[in-house]
N, C-alpha and C positions, 0 to 999 in steps of 0.2 A: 537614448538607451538608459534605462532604470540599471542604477549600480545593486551590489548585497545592502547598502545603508539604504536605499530607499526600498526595498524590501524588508528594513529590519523594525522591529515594533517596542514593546516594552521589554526592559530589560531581562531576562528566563529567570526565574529561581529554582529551574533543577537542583540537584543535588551535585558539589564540586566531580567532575569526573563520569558524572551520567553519561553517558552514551548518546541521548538525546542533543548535547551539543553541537555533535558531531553533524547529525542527520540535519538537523535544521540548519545549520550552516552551509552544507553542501543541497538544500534544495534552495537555498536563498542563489546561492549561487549557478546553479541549474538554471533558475529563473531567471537571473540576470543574462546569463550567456546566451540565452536564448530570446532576448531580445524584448522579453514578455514584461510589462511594467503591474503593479498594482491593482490594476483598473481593469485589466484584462486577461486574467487568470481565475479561476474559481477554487477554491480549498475549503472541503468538508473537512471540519475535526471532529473525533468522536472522542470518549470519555476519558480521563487518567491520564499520567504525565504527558504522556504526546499531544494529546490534545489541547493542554496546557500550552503548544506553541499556537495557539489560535489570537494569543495575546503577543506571542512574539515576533509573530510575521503581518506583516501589513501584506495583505492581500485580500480581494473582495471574498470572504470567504465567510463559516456559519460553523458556530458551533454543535454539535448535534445531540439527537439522545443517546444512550448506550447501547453500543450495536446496532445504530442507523444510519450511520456516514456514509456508507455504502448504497443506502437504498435514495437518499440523497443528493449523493453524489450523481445516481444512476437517473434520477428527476431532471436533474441540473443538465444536464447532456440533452434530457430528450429535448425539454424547452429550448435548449440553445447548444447544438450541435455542432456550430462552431467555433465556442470560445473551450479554449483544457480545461478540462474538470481532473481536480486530482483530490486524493483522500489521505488523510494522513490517520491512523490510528495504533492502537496497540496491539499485541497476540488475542490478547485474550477480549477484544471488543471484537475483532474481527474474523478470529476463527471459533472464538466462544458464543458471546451473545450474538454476532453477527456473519455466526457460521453458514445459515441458510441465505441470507443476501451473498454472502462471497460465491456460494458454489452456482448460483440463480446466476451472479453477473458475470461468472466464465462461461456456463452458459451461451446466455446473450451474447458472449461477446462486445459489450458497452465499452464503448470506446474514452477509457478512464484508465487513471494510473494511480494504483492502490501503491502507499507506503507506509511498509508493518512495520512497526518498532516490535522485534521479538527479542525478548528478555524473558521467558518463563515465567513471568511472577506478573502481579499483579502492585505496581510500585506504589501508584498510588493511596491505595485503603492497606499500605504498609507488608505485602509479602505474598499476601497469599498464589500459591501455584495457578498458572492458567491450563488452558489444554494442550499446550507446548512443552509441559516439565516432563522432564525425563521422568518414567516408573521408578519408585527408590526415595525420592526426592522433596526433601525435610520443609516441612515451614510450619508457621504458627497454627494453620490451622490441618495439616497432613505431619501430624509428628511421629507417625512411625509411617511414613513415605508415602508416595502416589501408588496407588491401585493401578488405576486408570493408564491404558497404552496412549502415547503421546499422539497427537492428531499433526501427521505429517504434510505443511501446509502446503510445500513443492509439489508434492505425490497429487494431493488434493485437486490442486489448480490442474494441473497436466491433465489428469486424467478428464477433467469438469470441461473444459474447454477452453482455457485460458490459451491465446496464443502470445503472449510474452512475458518469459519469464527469468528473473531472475533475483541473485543473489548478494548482500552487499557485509560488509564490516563496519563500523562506525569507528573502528583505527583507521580507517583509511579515507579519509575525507575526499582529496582526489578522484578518486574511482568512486564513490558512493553518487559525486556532483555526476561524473560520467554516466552511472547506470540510471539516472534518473533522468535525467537527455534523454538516453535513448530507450526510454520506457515512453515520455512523452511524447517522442515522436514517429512513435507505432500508432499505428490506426489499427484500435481492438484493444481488450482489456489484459494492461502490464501489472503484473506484479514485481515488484522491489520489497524483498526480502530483507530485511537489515538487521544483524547478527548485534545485536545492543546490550552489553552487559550492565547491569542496575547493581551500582558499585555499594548500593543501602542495606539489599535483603535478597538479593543473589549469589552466593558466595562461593558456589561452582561453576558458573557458566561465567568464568570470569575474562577480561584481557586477554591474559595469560593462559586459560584453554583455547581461548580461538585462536591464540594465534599458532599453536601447538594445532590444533585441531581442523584448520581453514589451509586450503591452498587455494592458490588462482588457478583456474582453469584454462588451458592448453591444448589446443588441436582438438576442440572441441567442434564438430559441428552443430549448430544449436538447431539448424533446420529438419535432424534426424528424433522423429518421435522416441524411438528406443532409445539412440545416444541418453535424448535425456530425461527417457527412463529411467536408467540405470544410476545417470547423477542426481537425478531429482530423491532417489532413495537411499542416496550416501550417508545422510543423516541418521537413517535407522542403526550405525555403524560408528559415530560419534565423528563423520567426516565431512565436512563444510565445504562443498566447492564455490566460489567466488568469483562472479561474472554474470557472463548471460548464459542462460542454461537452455533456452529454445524459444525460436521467435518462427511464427509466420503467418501468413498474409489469410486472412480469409475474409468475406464481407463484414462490415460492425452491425449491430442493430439498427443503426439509424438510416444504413445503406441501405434496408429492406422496406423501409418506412416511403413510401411512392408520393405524399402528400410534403415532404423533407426534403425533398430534392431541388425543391425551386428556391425555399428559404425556410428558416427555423420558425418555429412555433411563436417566438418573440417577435416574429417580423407578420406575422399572418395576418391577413386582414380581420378586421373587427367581426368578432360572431361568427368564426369560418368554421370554428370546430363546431358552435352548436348544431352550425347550418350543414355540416357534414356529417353531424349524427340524425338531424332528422331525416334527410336524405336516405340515409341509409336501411330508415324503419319503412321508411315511404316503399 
């Protein structure tokens, strides 16, 4: 069984107190608990600090372009359907540059487990707002505040067809390692929401709002669409619920796939897809 050290790569040089610590600690450990070694995991990174752990986890995994991990990620699954495909990137690669892959693979229902670092800012190229930051909300290049209404990414997925979803904090390592298990081990596309405050060029969305602002969720059933309606738009309200906010079962994309079903794409005999596309003209 691969421990967190042999998951672990070059040393991070986030910024002391980053949030991102957090996260990549508790999927090192996801990973381990769950039995998964190195060699048999796949991890799209996409751009900016998150993706920056592409260097710090040892796992078979690709750097990508900006706002592409997803449509990558979504590749890597169909070729090989049964090894995890997970995605690691930030708010604004994911609901920004690669807002139309995200709402295409809830959709789909692609059987992957997307993990957002959401911090409203853009950490990397030093501050600027993603399409996460609250209306109001200052930075180098919005100095008298965001126009733009926040792109609600809970609300987003539910609606799009995402069937598991949920919610995490990066104070809370424990539970972050928890909802990322059980994202992984849903069959269909999870979302893991991670509440990541960027301690450099964030100076609102701090700790100390979340923890003010977040509760754990309670007698929640996550199998009710409306239940988690209702929580999935708490945020519109500066209210953070934390957990799983709704999960369930529907076929994945690759279930539908009839040529998938005996073995992946990486297993198929030599020439099979040409020879299934001329067939098909035939």
């Amino acid at each position: 069984m691969a421990t967190v050290q042999d998951f672990s790569g070059y040393t991070p040089t986030w910024c002391p107190g980053c949030g991102n610590w957090g996260i990549g600690r508790a999927l090192m450990m996801s990973l381990s608990e769950q039995g998964l070694t190195p060699a048999n995991v796949n991890v799209m990174f996409d751009i900016g600090c998150s993706g920056n752990m592409n260097d710090f986890l040892n796992a078979s995994s690709m750097h990508t372009l900006h706002g592409r991990s997803i449509a990558n990620a979504v590749g890597c699954k169909i070729a090989n359907h049964e090894m995890p495909v997970v995605m690691v990137g930030g708010d604004g690669a994911t609901y920004g540059e690669g807002g139309n892959h995200f709402l295409h693979a809830c959709r789909g229902n692609h059987d992957i487990t997307l993990i957002v670092h959401d911090n409203g800012v853009y950490g990397l190229t030093k501050g600027q707002t993603s399409p996460v930051a609250h209306q109001g909300y200052k930075s180098k290049t919005t100095p008298d505040g965001v126009i733009d209404r926040p792109v609600y990414a809970l609300l987003l997925a539910l609606t799009q067809g995402a069937t598991f979803i949920a919610q995490g904090f990066s104070g809370n390592l424990p539970q972050m390692a928890q909802l990322i298990t059980a994202a992984m081990k849903h069959r269909g596309i999870a979302l893991v929401n991670i509440l990541q405050p960027c301690v450099s060029f964030n100076k609102v969305n701090t700790y100390g709002y979340y923890f003010e602002k977040s509760y754990q969720l309670k007698d929640h059933d996550p199998t009710n669409f409306e239940a988690a309606l209702q929580k999935c738009a708490e945020p519109m309200q500066e209210k953070f619920p934390i957990g799983i906010l709704y999960q369930v079962e529907r076929p994945t994309y690759t279930d539908q796939i009839a040529h998938l079903q005996e073995h992946s794409l990486l297993k198929a005999p030599k020439y099979a897809a040409a020879t299934s596309l001329i067939k098909w003209f035939e």
